[in-house]
N, C-alpha and C positions, 0 to 999 in steps of 0.2 A: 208112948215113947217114940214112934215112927213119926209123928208128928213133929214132934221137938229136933231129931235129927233134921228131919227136912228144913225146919226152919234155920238150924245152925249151916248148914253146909248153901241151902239159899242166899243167906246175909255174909257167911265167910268168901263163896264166892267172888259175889256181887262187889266185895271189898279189896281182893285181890286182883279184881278184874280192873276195878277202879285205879287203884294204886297200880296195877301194871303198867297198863296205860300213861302217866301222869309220869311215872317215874321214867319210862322209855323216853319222853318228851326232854325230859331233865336229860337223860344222859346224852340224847342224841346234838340238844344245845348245847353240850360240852364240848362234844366231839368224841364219845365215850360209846362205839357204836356196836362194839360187843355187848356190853351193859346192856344194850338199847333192847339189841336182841335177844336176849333172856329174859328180860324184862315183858318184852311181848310174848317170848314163849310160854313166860309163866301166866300173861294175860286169857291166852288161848288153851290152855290146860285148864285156868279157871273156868271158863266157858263150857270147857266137853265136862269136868265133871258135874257139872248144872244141869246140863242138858241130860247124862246119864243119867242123875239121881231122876229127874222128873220125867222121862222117857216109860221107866222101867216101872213095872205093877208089880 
């Protein structure tokens, strides 16, 4: 079952990071530059829980 979490929280990351990214791009072409920066925040949230899950034994 440790396995399978890992892989979910892996790929949900990786998708969230993605789409953080992509989407800050979008709002900041708006000129939507609060957006922008949530958008990265939640970019960079994705990133530390990844690193958590796979840091930790």
């Amino acid at each position: 079952m440790a396995d399978a979490a890992k892989r979910i929280t892996f790929w949900g990351s990786i998708a969230v990071w993605i789409l953080g990214i992509v989407l800050a791009l979008n709002a900041a072409y708006d000129s939507e530059y609060t957006s922008a920066g949530i958008c990265l925040l939640a970019s960079v949230a994705a990133m530390g829980v990844l690193s958590y899950t796979f840091m930790r034994r």
